[in-house]
C-alpha positions in Angstrom: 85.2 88.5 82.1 88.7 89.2 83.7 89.9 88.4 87.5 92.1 91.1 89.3 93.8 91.2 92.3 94.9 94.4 94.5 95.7 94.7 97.9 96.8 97.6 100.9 94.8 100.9 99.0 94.4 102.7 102.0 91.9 104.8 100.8 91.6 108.2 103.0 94.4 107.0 104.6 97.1 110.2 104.2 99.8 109.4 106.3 100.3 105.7 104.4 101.5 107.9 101.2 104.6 109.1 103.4 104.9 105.6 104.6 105.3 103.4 101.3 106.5 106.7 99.5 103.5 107.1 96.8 103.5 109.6 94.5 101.6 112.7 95.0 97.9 112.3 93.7 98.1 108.5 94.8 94.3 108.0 95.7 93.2 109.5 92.0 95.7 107.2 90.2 94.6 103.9 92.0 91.0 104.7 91.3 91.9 105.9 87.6 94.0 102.8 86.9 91.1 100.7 88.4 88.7 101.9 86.7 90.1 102.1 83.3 91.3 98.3 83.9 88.1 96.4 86.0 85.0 95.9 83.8 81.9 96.0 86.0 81.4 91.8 85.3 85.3 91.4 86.0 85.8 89.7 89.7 88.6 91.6 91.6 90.1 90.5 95.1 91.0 92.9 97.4 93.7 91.5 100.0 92.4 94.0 102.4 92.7 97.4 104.1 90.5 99.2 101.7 90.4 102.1 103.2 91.1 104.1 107.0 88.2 107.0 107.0 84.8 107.5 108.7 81.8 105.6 106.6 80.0 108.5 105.0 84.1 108.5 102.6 84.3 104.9 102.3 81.2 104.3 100.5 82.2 107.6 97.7 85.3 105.1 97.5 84.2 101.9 97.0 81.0 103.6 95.1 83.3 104.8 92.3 85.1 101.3 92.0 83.4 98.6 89.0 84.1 95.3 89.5 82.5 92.4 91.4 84.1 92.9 94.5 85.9 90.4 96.6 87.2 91.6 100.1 89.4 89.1 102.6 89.8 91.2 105.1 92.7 93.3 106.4 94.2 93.9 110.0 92.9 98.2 108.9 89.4 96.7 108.2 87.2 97.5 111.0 83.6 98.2 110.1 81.3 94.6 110.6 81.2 92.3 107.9 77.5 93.5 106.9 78.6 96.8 106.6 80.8 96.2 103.9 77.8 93.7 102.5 75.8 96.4 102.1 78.5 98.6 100.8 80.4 97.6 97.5 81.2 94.2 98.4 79.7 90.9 97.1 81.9 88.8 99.3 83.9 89.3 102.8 86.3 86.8 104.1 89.1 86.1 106.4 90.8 84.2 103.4 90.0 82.7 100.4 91.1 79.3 98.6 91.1 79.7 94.7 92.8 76.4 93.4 95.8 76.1 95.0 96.2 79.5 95.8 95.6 80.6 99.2 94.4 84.8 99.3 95.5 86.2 102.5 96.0 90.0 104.1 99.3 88.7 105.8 101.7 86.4 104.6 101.3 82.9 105.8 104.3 80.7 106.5 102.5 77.1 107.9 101.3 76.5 104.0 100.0 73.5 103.6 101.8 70.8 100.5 101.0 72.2 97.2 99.5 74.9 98.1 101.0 79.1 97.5 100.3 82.2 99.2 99.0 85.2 97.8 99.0 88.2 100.5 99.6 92.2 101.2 100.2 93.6 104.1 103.8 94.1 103.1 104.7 97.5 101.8 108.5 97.3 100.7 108.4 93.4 100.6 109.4 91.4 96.8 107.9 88.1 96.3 109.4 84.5 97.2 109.1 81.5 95.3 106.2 80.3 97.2 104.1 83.6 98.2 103.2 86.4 95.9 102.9 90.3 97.3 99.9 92.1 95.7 100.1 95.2 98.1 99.5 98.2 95.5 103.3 99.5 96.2 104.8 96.3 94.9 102.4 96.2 91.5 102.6 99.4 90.2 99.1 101.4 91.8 97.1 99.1 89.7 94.8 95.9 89.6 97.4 92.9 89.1 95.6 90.7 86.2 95.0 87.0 88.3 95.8 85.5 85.9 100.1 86.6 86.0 99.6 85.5 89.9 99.1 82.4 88.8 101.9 82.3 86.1 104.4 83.4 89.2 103.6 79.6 90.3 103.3 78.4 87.4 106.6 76.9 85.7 107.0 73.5 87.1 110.5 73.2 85.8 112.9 71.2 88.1 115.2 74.0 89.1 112.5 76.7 89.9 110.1 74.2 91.8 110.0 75.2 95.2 111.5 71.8 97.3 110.3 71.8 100.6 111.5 69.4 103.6 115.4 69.3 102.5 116.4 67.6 105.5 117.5 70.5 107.5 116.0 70.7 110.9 118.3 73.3 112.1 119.1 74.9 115.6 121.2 78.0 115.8 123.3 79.2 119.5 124.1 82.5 120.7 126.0 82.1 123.4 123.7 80.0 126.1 120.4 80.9 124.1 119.4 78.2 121.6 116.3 78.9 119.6 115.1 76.0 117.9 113.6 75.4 114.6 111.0 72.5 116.3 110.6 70.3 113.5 109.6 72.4 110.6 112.2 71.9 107.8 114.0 75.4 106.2 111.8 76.1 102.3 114.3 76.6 99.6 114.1 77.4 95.9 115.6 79.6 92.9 114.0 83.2 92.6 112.1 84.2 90.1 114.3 85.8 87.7 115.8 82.2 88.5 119.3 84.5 89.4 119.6 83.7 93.3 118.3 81.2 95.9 115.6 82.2 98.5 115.8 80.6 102.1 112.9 80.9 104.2 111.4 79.3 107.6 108.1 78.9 109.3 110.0 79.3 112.7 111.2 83.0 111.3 108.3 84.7 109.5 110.3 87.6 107.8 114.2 86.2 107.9 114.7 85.6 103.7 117.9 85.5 102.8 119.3 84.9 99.0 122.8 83.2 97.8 124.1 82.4 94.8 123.3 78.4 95.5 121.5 77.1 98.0 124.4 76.4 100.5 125.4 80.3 100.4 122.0 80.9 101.2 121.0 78.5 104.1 124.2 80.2 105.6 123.5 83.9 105.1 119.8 82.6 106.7 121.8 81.4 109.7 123.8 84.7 110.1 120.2 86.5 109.9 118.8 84.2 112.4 122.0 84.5 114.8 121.7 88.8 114.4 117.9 88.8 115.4 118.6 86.8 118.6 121.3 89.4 119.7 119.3 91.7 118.4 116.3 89.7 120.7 118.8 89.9 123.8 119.7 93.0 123.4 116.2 94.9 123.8 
């Protein structure tokens, strides 16, 4: 028995294939592909928002899906929990713990020591050193075998561990406005073709930025920070 992951199908959902630019036929080749990969005693987790139609079209969906099926539930995910209890799904969660993995729909950024994020949500949005995207546009229209999720975490080698609390408890000025970073520390660590640096902060969910060593990077993340406050101002 095999573990899968999958995340943002969207089922019935047409205008998401303009959105994250899918292929024509995109419903038929996610349901092929998970069919032909899930075994009906695999486990799969689905990172939520299965599906955007009336009820009558999402059970023909999830009907036509093997798998033992794990849903953490998704800001498109609307129906009541027993609903999707009594329709296709063995479990339904807001999130989900599996080692140190934590399953999310949304990225997290507050993680917890030792601990990784596995999330959706994210259409156009390539992983980091300490969060993994499984929305179906990043992985190919297909299941993502688990077990590669946890080999993204996986090598423990000095230069690709992610080092959190580096000392940096920055604040950045534009002007009179001062936006602080409280006291959360700036997450740093080599990419995973090991080829650039990632900066990241809790205080900035979405601000990455990438340098060729870390220094480079902390001060392309500053720049970024410095644009989205005149950018802030200016609205």
């Amino acid at each position: 028995m095999k573990q899968w992951i999958i995340s943002d199908t969207h089922f019935g959902h047409t205008s998401i294939g303009r959105f994250a630019g899918r292929p024509e036929g995109w419903q038929a080749t996610i349901t092929r592909n998970w069919k032909m990969m899930v075994d009906e005693n695999d486990t799969i987790y689905h990172l939520g928002d299965f599906s955007l139609c009336n009820k009558a079209d999402y059970r023909k969906y999830i009907e036509a899906l093997p798998g033992r099926k794990i849903l953490i539930l998704g800001n498109h995910d609307k129906f009541s929990r027993s609903f999707y209890l009594n329709n296709g799904w063995d479990l339904v969660v807001d999130s989900l713990t599996v080692g140190n993995l934590i399953l999310t729909h949304a990225p997290i950024m507050n993680l917890p020591n030792g601990y990784y994020n596995v999330h959706g949500h994210v259409h156009d949005g390539a992983h980091t050193v300490m969060r993994h995207n499984v929305c179906v546009d990043i992985i190919g229209l297909k299941p993502l075998n688990f077990a590669k999720v946890r080999s993204h975490f996986s090598n423990d080698t000095e230069e690709y561990s992610y080092r959190r609390g580096w000392g940096m408890k920055p604040s950045y000025g534009v002007g009179n406005d001062v936006l602080n970073c409280n006291d959360e520390y700036i997450e740093f660590g080599l990419s995973e073709d090991h080829g650039e640096w990632i900066v990241e902060c809790q205080t900035y969910p979405g601000i990455i930025a990438y340098g060729d060593d870390k220094h480079e990077a902390i001060d392309k993340f500053k720049e970024a920070v410095i644009s989205y406050l005149k950018d802030r101002d200016d609205e």
